[in-house]
C-alpha positions as MATLAB code, in Angstrom:
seq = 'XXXXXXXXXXXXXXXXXXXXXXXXXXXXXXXXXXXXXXXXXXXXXXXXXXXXXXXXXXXXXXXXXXXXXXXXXXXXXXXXXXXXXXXXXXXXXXXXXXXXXXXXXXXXXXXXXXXXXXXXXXXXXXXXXXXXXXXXXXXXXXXXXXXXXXXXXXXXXXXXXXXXXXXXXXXXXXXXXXXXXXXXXXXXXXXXXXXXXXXXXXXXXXXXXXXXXXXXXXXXXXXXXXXXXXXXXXXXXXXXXXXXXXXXXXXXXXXXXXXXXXXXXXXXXXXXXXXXXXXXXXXXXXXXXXXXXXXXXXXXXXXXXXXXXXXX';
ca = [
      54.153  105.695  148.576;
      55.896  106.497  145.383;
      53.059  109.053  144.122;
      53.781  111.012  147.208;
      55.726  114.242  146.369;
      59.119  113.877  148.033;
      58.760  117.768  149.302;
      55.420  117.774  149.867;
      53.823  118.901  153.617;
      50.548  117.415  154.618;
      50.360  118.899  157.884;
      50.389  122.476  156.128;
      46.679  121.853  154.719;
      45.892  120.281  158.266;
      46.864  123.670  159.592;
      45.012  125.508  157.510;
      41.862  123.619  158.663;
      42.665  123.839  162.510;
      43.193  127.504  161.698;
      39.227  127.842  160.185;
      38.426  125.316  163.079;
      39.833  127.760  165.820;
      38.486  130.951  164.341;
      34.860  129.808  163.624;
      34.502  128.884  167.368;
      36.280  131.280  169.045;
      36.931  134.212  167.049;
      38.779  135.759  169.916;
      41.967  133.298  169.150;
      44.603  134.758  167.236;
      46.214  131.414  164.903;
      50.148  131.918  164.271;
      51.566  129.290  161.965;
      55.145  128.536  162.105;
      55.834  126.224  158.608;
      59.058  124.196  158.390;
      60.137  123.212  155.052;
      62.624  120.960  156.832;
      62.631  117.159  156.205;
      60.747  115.857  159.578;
      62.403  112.665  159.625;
      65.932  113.960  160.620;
      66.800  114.923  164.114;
      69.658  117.776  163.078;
      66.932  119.615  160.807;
      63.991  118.892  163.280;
      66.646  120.445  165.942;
      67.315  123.340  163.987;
      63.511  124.229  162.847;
      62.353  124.103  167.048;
      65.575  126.407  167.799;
      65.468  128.754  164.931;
      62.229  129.140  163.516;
      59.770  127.532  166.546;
      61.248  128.657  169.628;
      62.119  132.328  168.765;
      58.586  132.693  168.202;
      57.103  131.573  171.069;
      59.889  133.417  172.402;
      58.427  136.434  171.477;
      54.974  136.497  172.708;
      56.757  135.450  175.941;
      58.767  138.682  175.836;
      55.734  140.880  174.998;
      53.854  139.063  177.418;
      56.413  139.958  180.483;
      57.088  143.867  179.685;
      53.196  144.533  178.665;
      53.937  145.113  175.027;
      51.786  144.457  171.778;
      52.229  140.689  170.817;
      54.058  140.277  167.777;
      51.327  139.366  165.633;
      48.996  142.685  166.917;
      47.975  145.785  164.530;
      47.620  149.060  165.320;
      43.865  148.697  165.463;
      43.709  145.469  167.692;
      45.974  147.292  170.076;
      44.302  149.894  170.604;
      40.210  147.996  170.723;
      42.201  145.732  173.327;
      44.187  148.446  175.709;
      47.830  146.182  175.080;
      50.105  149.165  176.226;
      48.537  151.899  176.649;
      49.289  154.247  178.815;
      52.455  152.622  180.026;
      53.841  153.313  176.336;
      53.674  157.227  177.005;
      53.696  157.284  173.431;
      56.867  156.924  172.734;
      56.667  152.994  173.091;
      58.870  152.693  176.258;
      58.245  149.282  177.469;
      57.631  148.153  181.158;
      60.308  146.248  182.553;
      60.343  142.438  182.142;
      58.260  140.959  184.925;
      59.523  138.123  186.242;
      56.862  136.206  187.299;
      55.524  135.705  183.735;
      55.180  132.006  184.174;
      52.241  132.209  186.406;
      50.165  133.558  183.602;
      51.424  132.545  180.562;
      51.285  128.752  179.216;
      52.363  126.639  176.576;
      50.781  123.454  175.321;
      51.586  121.264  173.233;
      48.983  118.917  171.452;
      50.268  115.405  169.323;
      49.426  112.513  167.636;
      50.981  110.269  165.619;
      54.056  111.601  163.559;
      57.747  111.797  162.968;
      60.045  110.937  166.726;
      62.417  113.105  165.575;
      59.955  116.125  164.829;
      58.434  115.595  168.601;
      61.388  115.109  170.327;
      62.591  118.063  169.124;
      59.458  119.905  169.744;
      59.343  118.753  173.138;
      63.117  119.028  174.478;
      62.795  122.923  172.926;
      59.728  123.783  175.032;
      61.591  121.793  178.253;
      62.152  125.213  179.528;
      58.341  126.119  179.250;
      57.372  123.380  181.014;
      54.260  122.891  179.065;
      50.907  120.477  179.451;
      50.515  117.427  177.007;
      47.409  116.688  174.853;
      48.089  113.394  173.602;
      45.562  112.316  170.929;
      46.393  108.466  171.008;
      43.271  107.151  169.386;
      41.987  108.100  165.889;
      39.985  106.093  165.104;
      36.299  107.609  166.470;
      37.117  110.426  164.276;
      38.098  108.824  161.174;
      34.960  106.679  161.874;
      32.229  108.823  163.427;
      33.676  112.348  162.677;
      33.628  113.286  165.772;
      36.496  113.652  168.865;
      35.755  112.599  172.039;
      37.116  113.052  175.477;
      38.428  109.092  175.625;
      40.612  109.994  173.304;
      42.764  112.906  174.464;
      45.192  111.908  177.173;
      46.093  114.889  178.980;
      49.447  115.038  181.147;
      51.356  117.595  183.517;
      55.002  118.244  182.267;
      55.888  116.250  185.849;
      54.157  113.789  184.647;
      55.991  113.488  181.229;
      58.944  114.917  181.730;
      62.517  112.614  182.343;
      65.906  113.811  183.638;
      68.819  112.126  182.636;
      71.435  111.087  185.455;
      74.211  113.213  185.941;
      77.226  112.454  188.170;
      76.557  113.609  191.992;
      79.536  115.075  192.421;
      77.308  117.737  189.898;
      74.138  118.144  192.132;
      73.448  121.000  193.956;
      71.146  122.520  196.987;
      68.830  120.333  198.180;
      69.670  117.553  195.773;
      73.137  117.604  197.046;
      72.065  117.185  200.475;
      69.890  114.585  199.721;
      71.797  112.564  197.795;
      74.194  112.940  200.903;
      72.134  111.367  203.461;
      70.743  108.442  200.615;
      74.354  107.668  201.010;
      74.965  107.808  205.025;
      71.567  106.044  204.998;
      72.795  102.803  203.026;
      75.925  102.714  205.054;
      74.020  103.031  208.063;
      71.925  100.243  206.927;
      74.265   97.607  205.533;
      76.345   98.174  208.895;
      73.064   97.001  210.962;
      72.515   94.314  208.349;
      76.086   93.309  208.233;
      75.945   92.659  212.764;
      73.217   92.169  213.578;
      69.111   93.099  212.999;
      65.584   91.207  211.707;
      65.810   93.086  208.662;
      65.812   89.933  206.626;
      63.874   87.604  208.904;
      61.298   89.540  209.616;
      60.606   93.598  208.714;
      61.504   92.319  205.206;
      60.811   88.608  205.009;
      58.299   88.847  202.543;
      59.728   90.621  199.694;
      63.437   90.417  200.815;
      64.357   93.837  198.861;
      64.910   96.843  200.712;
      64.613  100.059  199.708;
      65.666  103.118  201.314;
      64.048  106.545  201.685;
      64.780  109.976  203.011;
      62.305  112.710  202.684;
      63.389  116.633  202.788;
      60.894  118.828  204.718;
      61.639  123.126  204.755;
      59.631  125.189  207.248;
      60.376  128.809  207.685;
      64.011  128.115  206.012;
      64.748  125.251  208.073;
      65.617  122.218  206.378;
      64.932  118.806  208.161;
      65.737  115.294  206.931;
      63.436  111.758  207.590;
      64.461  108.589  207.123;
      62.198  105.535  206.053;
      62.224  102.002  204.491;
      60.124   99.541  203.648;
      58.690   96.548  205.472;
      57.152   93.878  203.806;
      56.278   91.226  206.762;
      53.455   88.312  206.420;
      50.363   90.083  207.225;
      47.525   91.379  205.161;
      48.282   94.979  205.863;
      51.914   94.806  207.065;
      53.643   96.423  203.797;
      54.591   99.918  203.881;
      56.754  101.737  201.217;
      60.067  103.498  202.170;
      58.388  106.800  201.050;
      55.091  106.177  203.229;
      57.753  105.640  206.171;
      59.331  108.847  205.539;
      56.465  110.643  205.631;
      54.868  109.355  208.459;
      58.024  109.713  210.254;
      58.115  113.429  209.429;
      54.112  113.617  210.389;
      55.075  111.785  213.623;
      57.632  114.393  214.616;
      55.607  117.255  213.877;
      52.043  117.116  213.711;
      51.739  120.384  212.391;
      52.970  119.799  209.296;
      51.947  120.778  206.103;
      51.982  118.961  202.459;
      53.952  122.293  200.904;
      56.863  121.514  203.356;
      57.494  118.417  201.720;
      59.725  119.470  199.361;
      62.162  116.603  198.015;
      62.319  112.460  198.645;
      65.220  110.339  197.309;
      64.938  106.543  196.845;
      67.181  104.139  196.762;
      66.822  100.334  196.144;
      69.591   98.180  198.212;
      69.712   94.485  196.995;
      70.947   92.281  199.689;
      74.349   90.985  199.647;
      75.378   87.637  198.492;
      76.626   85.326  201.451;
      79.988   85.775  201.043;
      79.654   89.673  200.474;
      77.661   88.881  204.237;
      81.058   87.562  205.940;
      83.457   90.434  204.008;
      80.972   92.786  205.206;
      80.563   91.651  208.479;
      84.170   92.290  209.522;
      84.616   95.308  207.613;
      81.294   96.838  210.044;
      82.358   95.967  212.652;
      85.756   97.742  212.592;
      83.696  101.112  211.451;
      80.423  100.959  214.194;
      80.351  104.186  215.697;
      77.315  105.833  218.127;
      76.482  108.925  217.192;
      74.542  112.011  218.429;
      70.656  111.261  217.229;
      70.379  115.077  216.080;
      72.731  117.416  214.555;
      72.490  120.838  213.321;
      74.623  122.561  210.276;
      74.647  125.249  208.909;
      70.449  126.010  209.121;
      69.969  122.301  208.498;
      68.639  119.994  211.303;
      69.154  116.284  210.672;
      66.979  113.316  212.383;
      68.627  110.345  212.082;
      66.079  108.276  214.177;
      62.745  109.102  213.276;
      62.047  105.754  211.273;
      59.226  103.686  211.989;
      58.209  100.224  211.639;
];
């Protein structure tokens, strides 16, 4: 809209009127405003306003948060009506060290609409680190209509739930991902190698869906590490489909009854189409020159590894 003022800011009015919002119903809530004059539209600027100008701020209460100290935006007066470092201060405004488990009670959350990618993807891949909750408020329309917001309307979501990692060569992973992505491996060979002499993976476990996917759950109890195997089945019967996941777990339940759902720690999953019929008879030969028996448990280095607890 050409009448529109090229540096103009609506949101900064829109703050203003949160600010009144937030104040008027809970006076308790202190209302920092961080202002970019930054043109929202470009990635580089939008990068530069969440690293220099939003991040250092949130930054800050994080700090003051961790080592006890007044929050940045705190007087005098409100420090000393609310107790922030008091005694610990000694009056000479030593600091306590920084606490490291900070996390567990201090939160970031970020609330959003409609508005600029680039500002939000900005926003959200600075606050990665924070891992924060999600208020997505995907439909306007009640309020512009009835003045009023209602629950429909706010999606809320965990930062599990939103967040994506991009894939990174394995020859980069590390600790339990490393191991993991380890067995995924052995697993397919192992599998192709039965597929490639001789099984009923196709004809029956998976002669439904004809798509197998592979699974291979990490459990940890008292430091232990212990590895399950799974795959799907997807045979002709009203209940006869199972997940590769499902497997694993009930393969790790099987083995030990006593397990709990915090010792599940890790799964990997890994689609395996089926090979074409002439990858079938080059396969073939090549597994059956490489079919070894192995020992069905093994144990390195603190890690025991069950390489037969899959169940159909």
């Amino acid at each position: 809209n050409y009448t529109h003022s090229l540096t103009g800011n609506s949101t900064e009015m829109v703050s203003h009127l949160l600010e009144l919002y937030l104040t008027l119903l809970h006076p308790d809530i202190t209302v920092v405003k961080v202002h970019s004059s930054t043109n929202i539209f470009r990635y580089d600027e939008n990068i530069s306003f969440a690293k220099g100008e939003l991040l250092p701020c949130i930054n800050a209460y994080r700090d003051a948060h961790a080592m006890g100290a007044p929050y940045p935006d705190e007087t005098t007066k409100t420090t000393a009506s609310s107790g922030m470092g008091g005694s610990d201060d000694d009056g000479g405004g030593c600091r306590k060290d920084f606490d490291p488990d900070w996390i567990k009670s201090f939160g970031v959350t970020l609330s959003f609409a409609d508005g600029s990618p680039a500002r939000t993807h900005a926003i959200q891949s600075a606050l990665r680190g924070y891992r924060p909750v999600y208020f997505h408020v995907w439909q306007l329309k009640t309020f512009w209509h009835e003045t009023k917001i209602s629950d429909d309307d706010v999606e809320v979501h965990s930062f599990e739930d939103m967040c994506t990692v991009p894939a990174i060569d394995s020859s980069l992973a590390t600790g339990h991902i490393r191991t993991l992505l380890t067995e995924i491996k052995s697993y397919k060979d192992d599998f192709l190698t039965s597929f490639y002499t001789s099984s009923d993976i196709e004809s029956f476990w998976l002669r439904k869906s004809k798509k197998p996917v592979l699974a291979v759950l990490l459990v940890e109890i008292n430091g232990i590490t212990r590895l399950y195997r799974g795959s799907n089945m997807e045979v002709s019967m009203p209940t006869g489909s199972l997940c590769a996941e499902r497997n694993a777990i009930g393969s790790a339940l099987a083995h030990n009854p006593g397990l709990k759902r915090g010792d599940l720690k890790m799964v990997a999953v890994l689609a395996v189409p089926l090979p074409t019929p002439l990858c079938r008879e080059i396969g073939g030969a090549a597994a059956a020159a490489r079919i070894s028996v192995g020992a069905p448990m093994t144990t390195s280095g603190g890690m025991v590894r069950s390489s037969s607890c899959t169940s159909f």
